[in-house]
Backbone as JSON, one array per atom type, in Angstrom:
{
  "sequence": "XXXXXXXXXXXXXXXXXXXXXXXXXXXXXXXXXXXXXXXXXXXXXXXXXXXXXXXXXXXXXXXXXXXXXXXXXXXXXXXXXXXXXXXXXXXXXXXXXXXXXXXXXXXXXXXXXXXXXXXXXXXXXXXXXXXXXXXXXXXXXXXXXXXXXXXXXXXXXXXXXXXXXXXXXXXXXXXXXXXXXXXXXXXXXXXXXXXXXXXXXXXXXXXXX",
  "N": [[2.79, 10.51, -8.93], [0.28, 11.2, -9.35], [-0.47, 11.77, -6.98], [0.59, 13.78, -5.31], [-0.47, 15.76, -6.47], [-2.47, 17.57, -5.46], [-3.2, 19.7, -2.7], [-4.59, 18.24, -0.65], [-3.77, 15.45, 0.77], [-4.07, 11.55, 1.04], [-4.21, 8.51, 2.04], [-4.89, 4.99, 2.15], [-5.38, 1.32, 2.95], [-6.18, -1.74, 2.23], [-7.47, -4.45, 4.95], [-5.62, -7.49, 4.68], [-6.2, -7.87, 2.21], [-5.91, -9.98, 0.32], [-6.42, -12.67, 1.25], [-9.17, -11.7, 1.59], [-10.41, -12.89, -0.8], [-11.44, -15.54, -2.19], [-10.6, -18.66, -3.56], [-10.98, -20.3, -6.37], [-12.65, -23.53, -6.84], [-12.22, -25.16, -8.59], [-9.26, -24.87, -8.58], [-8.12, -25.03, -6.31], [-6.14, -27.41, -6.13], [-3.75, -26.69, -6.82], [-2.89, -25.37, -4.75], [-2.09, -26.45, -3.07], [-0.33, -27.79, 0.31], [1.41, -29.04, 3.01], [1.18, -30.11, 6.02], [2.18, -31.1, 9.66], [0.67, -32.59, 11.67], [-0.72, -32.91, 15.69], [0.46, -35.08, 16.08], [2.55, -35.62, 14.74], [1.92, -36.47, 11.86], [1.72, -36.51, 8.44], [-0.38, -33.94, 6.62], [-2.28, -32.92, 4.5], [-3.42, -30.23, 3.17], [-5.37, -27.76, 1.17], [-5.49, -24.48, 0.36], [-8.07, -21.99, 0.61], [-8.45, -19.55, 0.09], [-6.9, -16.45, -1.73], [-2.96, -16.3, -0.72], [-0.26, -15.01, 0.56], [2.71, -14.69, -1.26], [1.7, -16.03, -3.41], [2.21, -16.01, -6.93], [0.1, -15.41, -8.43], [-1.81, -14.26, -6.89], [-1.67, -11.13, -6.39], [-2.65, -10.16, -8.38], [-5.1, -11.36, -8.89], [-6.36, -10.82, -6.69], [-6.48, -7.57, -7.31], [-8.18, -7.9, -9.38], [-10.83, -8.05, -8.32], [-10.81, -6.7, -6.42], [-11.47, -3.88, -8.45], [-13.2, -4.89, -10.05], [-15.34, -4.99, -7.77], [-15.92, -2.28, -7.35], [-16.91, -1.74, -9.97], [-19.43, -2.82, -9.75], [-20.69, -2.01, -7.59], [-20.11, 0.53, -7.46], [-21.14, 3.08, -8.95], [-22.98, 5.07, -7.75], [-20.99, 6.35, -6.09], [-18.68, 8.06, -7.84], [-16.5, 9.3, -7.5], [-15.18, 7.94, -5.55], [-15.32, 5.62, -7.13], [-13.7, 5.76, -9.06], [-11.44, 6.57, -8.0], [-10.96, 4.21, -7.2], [-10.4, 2.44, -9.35], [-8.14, 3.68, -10.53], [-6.04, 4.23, -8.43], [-4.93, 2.64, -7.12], [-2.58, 0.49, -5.9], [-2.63, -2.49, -6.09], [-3.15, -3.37, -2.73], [-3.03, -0.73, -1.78], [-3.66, 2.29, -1.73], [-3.45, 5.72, -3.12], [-4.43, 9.27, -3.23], [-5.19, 12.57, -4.26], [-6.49, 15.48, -3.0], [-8.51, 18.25, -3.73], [-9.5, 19.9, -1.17], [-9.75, 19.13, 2.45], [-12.69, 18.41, 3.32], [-13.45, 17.21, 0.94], [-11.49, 14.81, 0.52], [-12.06, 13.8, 3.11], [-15.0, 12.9, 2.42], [-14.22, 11.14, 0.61], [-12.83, 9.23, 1.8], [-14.97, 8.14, 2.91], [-17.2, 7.39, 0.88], [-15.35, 5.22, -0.57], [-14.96, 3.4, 1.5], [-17.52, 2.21, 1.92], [-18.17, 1.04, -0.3], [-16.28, -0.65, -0.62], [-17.18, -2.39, 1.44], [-19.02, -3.94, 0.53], [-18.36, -5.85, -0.54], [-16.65, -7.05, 1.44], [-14.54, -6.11, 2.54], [-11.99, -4.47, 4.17], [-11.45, -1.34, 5.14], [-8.18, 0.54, 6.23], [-5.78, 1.81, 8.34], [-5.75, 4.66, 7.61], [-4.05, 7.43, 6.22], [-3.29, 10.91, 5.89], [-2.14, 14.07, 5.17], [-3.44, 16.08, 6.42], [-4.56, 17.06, 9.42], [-7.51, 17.2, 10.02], [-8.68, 15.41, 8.84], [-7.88, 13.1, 9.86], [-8.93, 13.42, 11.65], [-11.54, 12.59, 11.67], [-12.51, 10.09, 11.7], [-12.34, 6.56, 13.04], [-10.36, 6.02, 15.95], [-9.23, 3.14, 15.45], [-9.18, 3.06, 12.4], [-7.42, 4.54, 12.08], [-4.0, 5.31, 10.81], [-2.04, 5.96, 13.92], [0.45, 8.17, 15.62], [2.64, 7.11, 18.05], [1.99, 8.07, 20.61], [-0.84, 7.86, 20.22], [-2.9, 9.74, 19.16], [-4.01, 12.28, 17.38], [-2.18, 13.71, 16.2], [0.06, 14.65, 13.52], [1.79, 11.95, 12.07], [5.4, 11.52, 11.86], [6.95, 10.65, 9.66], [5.67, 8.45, 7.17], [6.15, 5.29, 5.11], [4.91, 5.44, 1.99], [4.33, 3.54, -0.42], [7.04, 2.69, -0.72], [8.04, 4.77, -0.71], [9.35, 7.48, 1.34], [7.62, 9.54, 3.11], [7.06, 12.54, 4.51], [4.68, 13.66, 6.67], [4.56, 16.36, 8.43], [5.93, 18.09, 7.14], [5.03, 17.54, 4.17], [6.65, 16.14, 2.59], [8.79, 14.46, 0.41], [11.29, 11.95, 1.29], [14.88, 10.98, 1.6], [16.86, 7.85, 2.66], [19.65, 7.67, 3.43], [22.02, 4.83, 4.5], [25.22, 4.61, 4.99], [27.43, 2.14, 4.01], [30.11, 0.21, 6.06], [31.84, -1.19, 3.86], [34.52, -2.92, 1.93], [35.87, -1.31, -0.71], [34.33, -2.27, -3.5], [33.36, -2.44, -6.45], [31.03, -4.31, -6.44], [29.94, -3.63, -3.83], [29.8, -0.62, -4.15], [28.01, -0.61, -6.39], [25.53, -1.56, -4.34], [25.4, 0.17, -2.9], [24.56, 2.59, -4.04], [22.21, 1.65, -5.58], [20.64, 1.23, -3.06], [19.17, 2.97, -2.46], [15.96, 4.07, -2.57], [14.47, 5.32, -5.41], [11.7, 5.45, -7.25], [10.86, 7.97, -8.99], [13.25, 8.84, -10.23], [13.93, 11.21, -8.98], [16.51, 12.01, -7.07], [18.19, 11.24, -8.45], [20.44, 12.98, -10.09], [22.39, 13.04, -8.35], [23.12, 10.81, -8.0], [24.6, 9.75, -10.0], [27.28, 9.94, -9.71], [27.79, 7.97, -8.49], [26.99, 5.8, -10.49], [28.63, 6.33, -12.14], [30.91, 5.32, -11.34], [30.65, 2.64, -11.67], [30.55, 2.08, -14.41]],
  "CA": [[2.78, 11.95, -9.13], [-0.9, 12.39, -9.43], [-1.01, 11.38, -5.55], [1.08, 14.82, -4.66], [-0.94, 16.24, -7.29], [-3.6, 18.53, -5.16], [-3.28, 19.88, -1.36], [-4.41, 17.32, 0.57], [-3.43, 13.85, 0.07], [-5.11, 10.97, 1.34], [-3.53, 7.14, 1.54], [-5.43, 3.74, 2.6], [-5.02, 0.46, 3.23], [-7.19, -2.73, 2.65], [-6.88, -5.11, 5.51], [-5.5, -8.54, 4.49], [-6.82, -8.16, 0.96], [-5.56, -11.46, -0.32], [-7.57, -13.58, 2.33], [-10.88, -11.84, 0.94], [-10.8, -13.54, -2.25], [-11.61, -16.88, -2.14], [-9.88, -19.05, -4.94], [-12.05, -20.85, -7.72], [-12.89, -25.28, -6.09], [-11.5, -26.05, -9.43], [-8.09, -24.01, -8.61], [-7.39, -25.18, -4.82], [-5.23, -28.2, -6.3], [-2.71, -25.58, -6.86], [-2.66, -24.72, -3.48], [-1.86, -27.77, -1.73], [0.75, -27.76, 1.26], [1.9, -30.01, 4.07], [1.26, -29.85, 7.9], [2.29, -31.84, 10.32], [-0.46, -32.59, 12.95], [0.0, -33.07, 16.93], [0.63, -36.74, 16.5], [3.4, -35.8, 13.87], [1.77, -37.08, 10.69], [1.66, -35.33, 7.37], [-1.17, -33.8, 6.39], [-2.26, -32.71, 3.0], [-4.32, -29.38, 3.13], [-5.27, -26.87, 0.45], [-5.75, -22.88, 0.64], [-9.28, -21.62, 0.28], [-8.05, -18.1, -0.64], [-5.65, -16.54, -2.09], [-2.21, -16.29, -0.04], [0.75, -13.92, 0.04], [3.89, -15.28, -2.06], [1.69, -16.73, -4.61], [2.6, -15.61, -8.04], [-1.29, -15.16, -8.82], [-2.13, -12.99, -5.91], [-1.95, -9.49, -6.6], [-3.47, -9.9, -9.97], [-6.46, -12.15, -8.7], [-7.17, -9.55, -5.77], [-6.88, -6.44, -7.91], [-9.0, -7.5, -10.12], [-11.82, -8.6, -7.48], [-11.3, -5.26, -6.16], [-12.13, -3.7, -9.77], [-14.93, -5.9, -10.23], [-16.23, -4.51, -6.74], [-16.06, -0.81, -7.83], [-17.69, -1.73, -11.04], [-20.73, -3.45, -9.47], [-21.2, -0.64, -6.74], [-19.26, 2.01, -6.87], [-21.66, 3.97, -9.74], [-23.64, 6.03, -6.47], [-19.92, 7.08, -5.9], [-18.25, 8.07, -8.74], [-15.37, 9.75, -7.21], [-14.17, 6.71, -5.0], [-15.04, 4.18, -7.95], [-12.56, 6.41, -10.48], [-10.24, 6.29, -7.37], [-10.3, 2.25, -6.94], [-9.76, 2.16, -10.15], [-6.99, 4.04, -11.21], [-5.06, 4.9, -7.83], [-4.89, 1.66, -6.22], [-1.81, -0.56, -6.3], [-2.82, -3.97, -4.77], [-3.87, -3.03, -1.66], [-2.4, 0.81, -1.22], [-4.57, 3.56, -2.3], [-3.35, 7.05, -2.34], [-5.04, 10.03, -3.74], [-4.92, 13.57, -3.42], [-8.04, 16.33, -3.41], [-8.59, 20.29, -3.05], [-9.85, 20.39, 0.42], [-10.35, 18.11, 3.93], [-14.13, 17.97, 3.41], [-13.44, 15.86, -0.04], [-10.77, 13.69, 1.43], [-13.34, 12.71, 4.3], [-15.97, 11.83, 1.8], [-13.4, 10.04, -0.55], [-12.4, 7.96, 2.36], [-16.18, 7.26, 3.39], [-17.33, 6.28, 0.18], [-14.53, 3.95, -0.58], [-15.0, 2.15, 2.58], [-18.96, 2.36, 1.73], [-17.82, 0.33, -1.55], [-15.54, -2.06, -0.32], [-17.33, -3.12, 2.74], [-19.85, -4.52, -0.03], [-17.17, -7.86, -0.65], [-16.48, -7.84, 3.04], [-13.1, -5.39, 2.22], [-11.94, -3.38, 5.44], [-10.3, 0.12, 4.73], [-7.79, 0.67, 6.97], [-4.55, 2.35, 7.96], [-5.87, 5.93, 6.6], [-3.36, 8.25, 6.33], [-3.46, 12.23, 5.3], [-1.26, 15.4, 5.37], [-4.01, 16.88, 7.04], [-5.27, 16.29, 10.69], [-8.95, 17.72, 10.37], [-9.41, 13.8, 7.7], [-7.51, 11.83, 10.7], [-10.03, 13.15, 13.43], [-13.23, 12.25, 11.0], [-12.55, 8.14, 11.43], [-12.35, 5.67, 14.69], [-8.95, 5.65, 16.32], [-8.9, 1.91, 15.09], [-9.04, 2.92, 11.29], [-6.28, 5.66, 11.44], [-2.5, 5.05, 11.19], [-1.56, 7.03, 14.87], [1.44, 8.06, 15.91], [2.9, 5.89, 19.03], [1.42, 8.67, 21.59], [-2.28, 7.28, 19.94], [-3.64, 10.82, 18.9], [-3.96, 12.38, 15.52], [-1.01, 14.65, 15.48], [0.54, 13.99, 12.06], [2.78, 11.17, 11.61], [6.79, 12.65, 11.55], [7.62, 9.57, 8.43], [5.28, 7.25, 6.89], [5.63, 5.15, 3.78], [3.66, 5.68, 0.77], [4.45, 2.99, -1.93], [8.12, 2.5, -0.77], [9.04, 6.63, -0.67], [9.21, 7.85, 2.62], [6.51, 10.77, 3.22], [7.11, 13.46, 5.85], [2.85, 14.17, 6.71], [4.24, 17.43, 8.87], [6.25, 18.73, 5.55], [4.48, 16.99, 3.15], [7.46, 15.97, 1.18], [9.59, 13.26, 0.47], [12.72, 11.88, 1.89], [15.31, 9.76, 1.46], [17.5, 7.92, 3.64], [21.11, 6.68, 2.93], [22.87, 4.25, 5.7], [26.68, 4.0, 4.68], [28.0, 0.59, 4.63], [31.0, -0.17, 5.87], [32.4, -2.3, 3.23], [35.36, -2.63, 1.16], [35.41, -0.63, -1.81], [34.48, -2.54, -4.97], [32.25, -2.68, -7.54], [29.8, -4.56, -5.59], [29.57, -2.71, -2.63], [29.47, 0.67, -4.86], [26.57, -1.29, -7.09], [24.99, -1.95, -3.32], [25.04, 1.71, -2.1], [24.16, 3.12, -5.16], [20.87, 0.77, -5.27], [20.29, 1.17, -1.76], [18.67, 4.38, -2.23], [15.2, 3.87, -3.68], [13.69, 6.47, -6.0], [11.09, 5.36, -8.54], [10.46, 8.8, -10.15], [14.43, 9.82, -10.35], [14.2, 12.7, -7.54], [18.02, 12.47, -7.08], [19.29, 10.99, -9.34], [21.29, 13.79, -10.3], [23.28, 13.05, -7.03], [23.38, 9.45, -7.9], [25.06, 9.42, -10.89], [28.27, 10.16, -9.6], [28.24, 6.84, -7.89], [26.94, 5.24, -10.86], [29.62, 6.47, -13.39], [31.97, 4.52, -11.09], [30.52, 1.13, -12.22], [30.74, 2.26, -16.17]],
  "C": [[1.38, 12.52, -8.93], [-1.16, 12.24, -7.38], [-0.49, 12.92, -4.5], [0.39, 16.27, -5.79], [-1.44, 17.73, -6.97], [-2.78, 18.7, -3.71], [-3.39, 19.01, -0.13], [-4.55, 15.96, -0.18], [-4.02, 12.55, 1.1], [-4.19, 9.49, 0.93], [-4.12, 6.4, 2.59], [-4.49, 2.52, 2.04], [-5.82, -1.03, 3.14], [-6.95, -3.78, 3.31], [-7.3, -6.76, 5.34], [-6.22, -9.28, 3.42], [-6.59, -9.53, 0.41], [-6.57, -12.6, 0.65], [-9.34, -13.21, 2.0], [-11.18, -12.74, 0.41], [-10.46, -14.96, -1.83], [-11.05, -17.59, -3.56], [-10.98, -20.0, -5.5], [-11.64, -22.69, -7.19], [-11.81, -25.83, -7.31], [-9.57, -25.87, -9.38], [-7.48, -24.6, -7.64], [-6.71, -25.76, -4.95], [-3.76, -27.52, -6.34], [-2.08, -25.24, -5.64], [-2.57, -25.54, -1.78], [-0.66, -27.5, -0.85], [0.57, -28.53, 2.12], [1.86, -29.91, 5.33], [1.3, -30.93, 8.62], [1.32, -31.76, 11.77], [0.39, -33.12, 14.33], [0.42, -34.21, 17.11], [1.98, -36.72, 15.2], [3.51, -36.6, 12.34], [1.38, -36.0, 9.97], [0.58, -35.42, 6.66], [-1.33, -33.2, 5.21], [-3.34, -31.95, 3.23], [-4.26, -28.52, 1.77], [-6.15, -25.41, 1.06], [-7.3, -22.43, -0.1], [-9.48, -20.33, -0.54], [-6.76, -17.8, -0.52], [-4.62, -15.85, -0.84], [-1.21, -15.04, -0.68], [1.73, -14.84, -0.61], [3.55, -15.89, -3.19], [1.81, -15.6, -5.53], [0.89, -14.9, -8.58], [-2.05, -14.15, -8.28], [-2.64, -11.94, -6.07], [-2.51, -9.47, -7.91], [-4.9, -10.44, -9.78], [-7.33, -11.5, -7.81], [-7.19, -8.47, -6.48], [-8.06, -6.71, -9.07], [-10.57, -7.54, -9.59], [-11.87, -6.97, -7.16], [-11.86, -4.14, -7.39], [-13.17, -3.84, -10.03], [-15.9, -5.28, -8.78], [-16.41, -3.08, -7.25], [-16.77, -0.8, -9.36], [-19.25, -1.9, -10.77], [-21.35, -2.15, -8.66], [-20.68, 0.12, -6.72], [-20.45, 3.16, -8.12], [-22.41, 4.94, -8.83], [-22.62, 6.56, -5.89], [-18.64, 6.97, -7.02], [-16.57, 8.3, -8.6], [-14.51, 8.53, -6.09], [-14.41, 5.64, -5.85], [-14.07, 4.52, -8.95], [-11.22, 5.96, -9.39], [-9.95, 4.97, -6.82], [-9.73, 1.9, -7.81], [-8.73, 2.34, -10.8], [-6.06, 4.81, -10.26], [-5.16, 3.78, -6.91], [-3.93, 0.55, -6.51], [-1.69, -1.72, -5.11], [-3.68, -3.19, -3.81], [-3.89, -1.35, -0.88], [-3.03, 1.72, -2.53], [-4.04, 4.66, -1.85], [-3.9, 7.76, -3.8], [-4.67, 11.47, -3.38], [-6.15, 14.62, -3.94], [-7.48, 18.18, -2.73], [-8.76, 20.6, -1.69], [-10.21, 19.16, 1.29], [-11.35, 17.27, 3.59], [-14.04, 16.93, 1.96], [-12.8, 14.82, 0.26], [-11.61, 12.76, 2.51], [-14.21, 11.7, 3.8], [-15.08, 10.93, 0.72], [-13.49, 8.57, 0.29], [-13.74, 6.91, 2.9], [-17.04, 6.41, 2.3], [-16.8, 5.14, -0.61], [-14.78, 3.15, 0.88], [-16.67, 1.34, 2.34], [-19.11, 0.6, 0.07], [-17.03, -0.62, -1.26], [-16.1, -2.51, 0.51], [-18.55, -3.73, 1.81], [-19.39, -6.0, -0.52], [-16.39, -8.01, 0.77], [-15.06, -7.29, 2.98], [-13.03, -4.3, 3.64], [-11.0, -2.26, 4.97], [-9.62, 0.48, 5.75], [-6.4, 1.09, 7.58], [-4.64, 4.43, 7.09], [-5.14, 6.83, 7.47], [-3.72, 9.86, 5.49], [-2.25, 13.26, 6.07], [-2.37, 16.64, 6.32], [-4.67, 16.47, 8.41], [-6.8, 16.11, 10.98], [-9.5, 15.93, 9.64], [-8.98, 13.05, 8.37], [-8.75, 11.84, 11.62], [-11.49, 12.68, 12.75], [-13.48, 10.55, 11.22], [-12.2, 7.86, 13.29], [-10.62, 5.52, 14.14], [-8.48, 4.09, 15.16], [-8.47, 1.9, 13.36], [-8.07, 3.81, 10.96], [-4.9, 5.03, 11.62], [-1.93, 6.3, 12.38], [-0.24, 7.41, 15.13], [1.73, 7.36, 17.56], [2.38, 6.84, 20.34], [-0.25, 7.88, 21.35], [-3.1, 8.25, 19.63], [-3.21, 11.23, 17.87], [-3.49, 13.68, 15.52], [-0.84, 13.71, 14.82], [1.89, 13.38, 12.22], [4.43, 11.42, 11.7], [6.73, 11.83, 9.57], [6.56, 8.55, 8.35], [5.58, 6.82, 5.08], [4.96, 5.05, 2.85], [4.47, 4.21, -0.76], [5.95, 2.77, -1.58], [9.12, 3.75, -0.63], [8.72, 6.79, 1.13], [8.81, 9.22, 2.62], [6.56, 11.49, 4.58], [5.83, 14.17, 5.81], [3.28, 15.56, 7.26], [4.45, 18.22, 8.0], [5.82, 18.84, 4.73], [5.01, 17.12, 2.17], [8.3, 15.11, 1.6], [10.54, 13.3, 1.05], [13.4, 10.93, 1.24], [16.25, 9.67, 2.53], [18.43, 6.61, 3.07], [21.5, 6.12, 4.44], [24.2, 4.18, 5.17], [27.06, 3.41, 5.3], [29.58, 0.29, 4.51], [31.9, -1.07, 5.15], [33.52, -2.04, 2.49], [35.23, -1.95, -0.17], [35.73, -1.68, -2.93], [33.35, -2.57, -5.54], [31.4, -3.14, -6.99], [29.33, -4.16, -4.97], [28.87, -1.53, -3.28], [27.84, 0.29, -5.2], [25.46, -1.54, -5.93], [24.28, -0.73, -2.31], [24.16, 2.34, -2.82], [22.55, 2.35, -5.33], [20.01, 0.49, -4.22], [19.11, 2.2, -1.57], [17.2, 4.06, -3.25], [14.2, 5.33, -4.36], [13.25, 5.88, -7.52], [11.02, 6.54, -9.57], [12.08, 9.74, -10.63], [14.28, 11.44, -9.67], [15.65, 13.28, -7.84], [18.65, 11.95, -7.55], [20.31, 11.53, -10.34], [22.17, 13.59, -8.99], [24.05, 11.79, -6.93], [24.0, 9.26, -8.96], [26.4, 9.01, -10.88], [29.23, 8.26, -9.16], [28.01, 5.37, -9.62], [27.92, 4.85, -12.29], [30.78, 5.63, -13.19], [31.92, 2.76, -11.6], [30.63, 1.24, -13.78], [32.29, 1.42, -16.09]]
}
């Protein structure tokens, strides 16, 4: 909510955050796995940093990222408040009064992460004047490669219309037989963390009572 909070909104990306963080010599045992080399013998490697699917992950990189905005972020106050308390895992969104803050949000967060070797990347906005301020390479484009706005991108799992600048949702109806499962399948299909429509959804859900 606070991310649709202000006017212009503002959403990053850190690329391949889990691979920053290096895991602790005494830890790597944990992180043993199996490869078979070109001669077809099994090899016994461990992971240097942390990986996606581990259970440890997103708690061992957020807090690295934390710990980076603590150490340097005090010469930017306004992107070390926003590492800290608008950043889930690796997806940062924010939202500010005008362009010209959005620009500098996004420069001194990158200014601050590029101090643990963190790339910011993927920056998205409702506004075009905060796409054209960054290198092609760090913006999310649309498939022409120029910084008209987006039609649909996701934010956190909602689907964000940048020309509207408002949510969507999107139902597929599945051909299936009608029962309880299926219903329980449609009905769950539809994701809305903050109950949007779930005045619309009830109807379906009164059928599983």
């Amino acid at each position: 909510m606070r991310f649709r909070q202000k006017p212009v909104a503002v959403s990053c990306d850190i690329e391949k955050m889990y691979h920053r963080f290096r895991v602790t010599p005494a830890h790597r045992d944990y992180m043993r796995f199996l490869w078979l080399d070109q001669e077809n013998n099994v090899q016994t490697y461990r992971m240097c940093v942390h990986i996606f699917g581990a259970r440890s992950s997103p708690s061992c990189a957020k807090y690295g990222l934390r710990r980076l905005a603590q150490d340097h972020g005090d010469q930017y106050p306004e992107a070390q408040k926003f590492i800290m308390q608008d950043f889930y895992v690796d997806d940062g969104l924010h939202s500010v009064d005008t362009p010209e803050e959005a620009t500098k949000l996004h420069i001194y967060t990158r200014a601050i992460c590029s101090k643990g070797n963190l790339r910011v990347h993927k920056l998205l906005s409702n506004n075009s004047d905060v796409l054209k301020s960054f290198p092609k390479t760090d913006v999310n484009l649309n498939r022409s490669g120029d910084f008209e706005l987006l039609s649909t991108e996701r934010a956190l799992g909602m689907l964000w219309s940048l020309q509207t600048d408002s949510f969507k949702y999107q139902y597929v109806p599945k051909d299936n037989p009608c029962t309880l499962r299926s219903i329980l399948a449609n009905v769950a299909s539809v994701y809305d963390p903050m109950g949007l429509v779930s005045p619309l959804l009830l109807s379906g859900r009164n059928l599983i009572l």
